[in-house]
C-alpha positions as CSV (number, residue, x, y, z in Angstrom):
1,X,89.8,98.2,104.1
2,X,90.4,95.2,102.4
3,X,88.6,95.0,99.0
4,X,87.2,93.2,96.2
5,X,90.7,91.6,94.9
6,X,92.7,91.7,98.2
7,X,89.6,89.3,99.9
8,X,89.7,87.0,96.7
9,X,93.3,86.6,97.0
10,X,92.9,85.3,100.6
11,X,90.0,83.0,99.6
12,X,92.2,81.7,96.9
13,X,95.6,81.2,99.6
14,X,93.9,79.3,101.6
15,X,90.3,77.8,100.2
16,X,92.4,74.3,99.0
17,X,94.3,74.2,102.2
18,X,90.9,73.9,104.4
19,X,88.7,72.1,102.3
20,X,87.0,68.6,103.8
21,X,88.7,69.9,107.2
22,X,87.6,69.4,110.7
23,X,87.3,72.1,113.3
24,X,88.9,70.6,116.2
25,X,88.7,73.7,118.2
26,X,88.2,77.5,118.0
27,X,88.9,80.3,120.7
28,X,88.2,83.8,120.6
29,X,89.5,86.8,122.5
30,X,87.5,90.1,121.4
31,X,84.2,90.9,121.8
32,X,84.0,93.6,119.2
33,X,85.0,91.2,116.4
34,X,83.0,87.9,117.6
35,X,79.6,89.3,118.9
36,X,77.7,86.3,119.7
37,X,79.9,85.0,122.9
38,X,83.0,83.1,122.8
39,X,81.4,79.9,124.3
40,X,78.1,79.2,122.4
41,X,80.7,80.0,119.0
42,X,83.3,77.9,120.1
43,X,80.7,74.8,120.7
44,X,78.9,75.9,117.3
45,X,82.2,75.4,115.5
46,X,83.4,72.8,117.6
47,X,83.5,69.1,115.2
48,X,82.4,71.2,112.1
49,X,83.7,70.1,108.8
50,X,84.4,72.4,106.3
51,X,82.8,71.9,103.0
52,X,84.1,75.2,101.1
53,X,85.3,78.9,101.6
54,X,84.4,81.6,99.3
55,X,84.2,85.0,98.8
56,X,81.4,87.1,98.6
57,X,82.0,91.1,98.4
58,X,84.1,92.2,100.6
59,X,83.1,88.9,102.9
60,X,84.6,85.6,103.8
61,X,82.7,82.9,103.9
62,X,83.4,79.2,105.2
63,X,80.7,76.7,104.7
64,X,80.3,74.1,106.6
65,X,78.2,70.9,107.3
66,X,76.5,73.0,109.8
67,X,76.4,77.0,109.1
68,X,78.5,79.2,108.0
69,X,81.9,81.3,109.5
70,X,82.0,84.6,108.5
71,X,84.8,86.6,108.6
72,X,85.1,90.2,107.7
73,X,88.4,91.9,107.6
74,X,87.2,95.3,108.6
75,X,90.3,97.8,108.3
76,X,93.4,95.5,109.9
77,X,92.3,92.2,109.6
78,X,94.5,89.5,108.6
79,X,93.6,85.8,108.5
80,X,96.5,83.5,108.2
81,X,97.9,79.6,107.7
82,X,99.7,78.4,110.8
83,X,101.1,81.6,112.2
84,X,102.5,82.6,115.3
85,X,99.9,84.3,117.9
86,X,100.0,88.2,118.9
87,X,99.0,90.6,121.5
88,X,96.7,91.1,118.5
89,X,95.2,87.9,118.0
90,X,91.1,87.8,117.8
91,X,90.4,84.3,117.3
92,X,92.4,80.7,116.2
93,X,90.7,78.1,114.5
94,X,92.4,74.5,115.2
95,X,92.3,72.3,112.4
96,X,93.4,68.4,112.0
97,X,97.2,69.5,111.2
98,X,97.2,74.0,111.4
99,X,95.4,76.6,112.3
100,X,93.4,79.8,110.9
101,X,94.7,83.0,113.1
102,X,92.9,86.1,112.6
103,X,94.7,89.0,113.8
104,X,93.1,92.6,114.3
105,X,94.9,95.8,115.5
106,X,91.9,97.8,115.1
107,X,89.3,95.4,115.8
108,X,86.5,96.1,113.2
109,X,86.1,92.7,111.5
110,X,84.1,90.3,112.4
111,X,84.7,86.3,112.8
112,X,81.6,85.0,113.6
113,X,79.3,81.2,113.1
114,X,75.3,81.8,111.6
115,X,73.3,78.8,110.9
116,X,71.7,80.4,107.6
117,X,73.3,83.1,105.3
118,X,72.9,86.4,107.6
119,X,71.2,89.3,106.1
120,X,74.0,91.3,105.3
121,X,75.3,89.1,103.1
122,X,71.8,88.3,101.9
123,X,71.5,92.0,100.3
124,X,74.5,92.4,98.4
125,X,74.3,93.3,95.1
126,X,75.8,91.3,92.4
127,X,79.5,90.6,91.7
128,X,80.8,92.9,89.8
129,X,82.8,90.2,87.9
130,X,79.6,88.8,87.2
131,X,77.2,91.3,86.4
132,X,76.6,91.9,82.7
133,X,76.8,95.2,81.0
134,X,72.8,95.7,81.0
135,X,71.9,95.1,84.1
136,X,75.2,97.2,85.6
137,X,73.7,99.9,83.2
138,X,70.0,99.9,84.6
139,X,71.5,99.7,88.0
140,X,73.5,102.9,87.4
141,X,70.5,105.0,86.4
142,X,68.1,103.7,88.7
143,X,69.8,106.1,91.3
144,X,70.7,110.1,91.4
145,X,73.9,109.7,93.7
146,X,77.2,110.7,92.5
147,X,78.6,108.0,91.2
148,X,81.5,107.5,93.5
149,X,79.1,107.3,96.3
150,X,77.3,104.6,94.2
151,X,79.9,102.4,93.5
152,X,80.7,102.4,97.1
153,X,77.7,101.1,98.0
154,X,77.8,97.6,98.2
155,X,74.5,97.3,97.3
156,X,74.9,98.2,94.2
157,X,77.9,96.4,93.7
158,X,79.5,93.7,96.1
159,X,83.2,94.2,96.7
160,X,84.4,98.1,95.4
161,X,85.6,100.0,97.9
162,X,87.7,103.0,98.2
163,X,90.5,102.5,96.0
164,X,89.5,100.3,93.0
165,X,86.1,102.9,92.5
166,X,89.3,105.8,92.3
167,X,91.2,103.7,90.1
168,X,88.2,102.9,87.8
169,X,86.7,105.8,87.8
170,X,90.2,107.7,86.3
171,X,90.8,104.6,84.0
172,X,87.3,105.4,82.5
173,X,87.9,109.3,82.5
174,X,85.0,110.0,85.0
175,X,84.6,112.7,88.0
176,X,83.9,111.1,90.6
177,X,81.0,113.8,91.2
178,X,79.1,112.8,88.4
179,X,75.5,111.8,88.7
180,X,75.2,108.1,87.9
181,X,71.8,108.4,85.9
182,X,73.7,111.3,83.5
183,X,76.4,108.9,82.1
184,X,75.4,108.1,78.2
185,X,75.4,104.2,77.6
186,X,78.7,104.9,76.2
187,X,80.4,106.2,79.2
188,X,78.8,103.9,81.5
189,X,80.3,100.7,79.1
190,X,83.1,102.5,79.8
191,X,83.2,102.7,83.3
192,X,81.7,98.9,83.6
193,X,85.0,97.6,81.1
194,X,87.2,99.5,83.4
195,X,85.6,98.4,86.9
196,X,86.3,94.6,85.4
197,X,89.4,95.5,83.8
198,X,91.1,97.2,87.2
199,X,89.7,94.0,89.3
200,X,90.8,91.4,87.2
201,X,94.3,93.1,87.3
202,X,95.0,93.5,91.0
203,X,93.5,90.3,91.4
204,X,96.5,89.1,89.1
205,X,98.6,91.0,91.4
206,X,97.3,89.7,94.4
207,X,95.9,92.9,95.6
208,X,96.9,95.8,97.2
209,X,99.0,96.2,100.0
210,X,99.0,99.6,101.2
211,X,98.5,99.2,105.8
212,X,98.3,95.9,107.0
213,X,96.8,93.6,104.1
214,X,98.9,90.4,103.2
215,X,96.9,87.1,102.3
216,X,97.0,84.2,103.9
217,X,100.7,83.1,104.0
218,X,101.8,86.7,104.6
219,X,102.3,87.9,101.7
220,X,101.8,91.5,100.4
221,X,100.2,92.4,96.8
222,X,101.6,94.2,94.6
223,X,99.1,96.1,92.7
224,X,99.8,99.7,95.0
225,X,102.2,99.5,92.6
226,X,100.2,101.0,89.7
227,X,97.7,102.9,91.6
228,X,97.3,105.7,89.7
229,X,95.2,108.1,92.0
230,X,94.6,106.6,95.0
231,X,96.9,107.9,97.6
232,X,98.9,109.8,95.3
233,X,97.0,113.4,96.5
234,X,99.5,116.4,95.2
235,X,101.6,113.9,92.7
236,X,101.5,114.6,89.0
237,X,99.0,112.6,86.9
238,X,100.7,110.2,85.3
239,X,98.6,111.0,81.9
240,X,98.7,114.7,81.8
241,X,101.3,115.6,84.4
242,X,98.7,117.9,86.6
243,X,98.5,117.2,90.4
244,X,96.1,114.9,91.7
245,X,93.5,116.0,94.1
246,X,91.7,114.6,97.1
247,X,87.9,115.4,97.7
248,X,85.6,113.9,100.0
249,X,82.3,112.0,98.9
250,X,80.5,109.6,101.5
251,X,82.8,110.2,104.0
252,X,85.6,108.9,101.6
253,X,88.8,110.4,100.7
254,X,88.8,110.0,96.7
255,X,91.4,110.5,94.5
256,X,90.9,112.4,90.8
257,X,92.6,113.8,88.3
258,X,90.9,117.2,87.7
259,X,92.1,117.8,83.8
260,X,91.4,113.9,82.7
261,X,88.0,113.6,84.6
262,X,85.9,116.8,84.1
263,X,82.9,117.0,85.6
């Protein structure tokens, strides 16, 4: 699923592009990803102008002079500039001079019009780009869970998913299994420089493309490119040469290194 940096990077591909635009038209296709019915959204959206698009979390958002789109990219989502429709096409918004196309193999994202902020979005936790060190510290020890689970929660955090929790948990020298409320203040500085520190890069790198993620021109990211645990089960640790191992915590595959993060 697209995540913290790989969402960003779409926002930021196309957020100048639709600005002050017009909705001229908008059709959908798939029930699973647009909820609400195809005709009252089309007529919601229908004349709209659209004032900004933003991130938040893992979330797209397009405010406009009425409401709000939301689009969520769920595992195979792609939302793109003026491309070609597919077999897998879920929805095309027409614009003064392009179109938006969201395409979805799987169909678990979402493009669909609210009048107010939904609740959802409402009870997100903070960004963690934003959040400063003591309130990500009182956060982390308000709660017993493990801490992989808890930076997957996205209420706790808005935009970490799978990968970048791996990849910041090994950059801080972390188990994944680890309590949250046992990490000193010393560790969990650590862990909050390197949750920053790992976003802020892929971000630089537009993201990562591991399945079907490109932004909105159709480009890849290029961060998979210095993952260092995630996906890379049975390869040697690039640190101390041992094999990395997969476990499972909340239903996630995650990625360790057993000799750099004891538990």
């Amino acid at each position: 699923m697209p995540e913290l940096p790989e969402v960003e990077t779409v926002v930021r591909s196309l957020a100048e592009r639709v600005s002050g635009q017009a909705i001229r038209e908008a059709s959908f296709t798939s029930k699973r990803v647009t909820r609400q019915g195809f005709a009252a959204t089309s007529k919601a959206l229908r004349g709209a102008v659209i004032q900004k698009m933003e991130r938040r979390g893992k979330h797209i958002l397009i405010h406009l002079d009425r409401g709000l789109l939301h689009i969520h990219l769920g595992m195979t989502g792609k939302l793109l500039w003026n491309a070609e429709t597919t077999p897998y096409t879920r929805a095309v918004i027409k614009l003064a001079n392009a179109i938006l196309v969201y395409d979805d193999v799987r169909q678990f994202g979402r493009v669909e019009f609210y009048s107010t902020i939904p609740k959802n979005i409402a009870e997100l936790g903070p960004e963690p780009l934003d959040i400063g060190f003591e309130e990500f510290e009182k956060r982390l020890h308000a709660r017993g869970l493990r801490v992989k689970a808890l930076l997957l929660d996205q209420r706790f955090l808005a935009g970490v998913g799978n990968i970048y929790a791996d990849e910041a948990l090994f950059a801080a020298g972390i188990h994944p299994s680890t309590p949250a409320n046992r990490l000193s203040r010393k560790r969990a500085r650590t862990l909050y420089d390197s949750i920053r520190r790992i976003l802020e890069l892929a971000i630089s790198l537009r993201g990562s493309s591991i399945s079907d993620y490109v932004d909105g021109s159709g480009a890849r990211g290029e961060f998979q490119t210095l993952h260092q645990v995630y996906g890379r089960t049975g390869l040697p640790c690039a640190r101390c040469g041992q094999p990395i191992r997969r476990i499972v915590i909340a239903q996630r595959g995650t990625h360790f290194c057993r000799a750099c993060q004891r538990l």
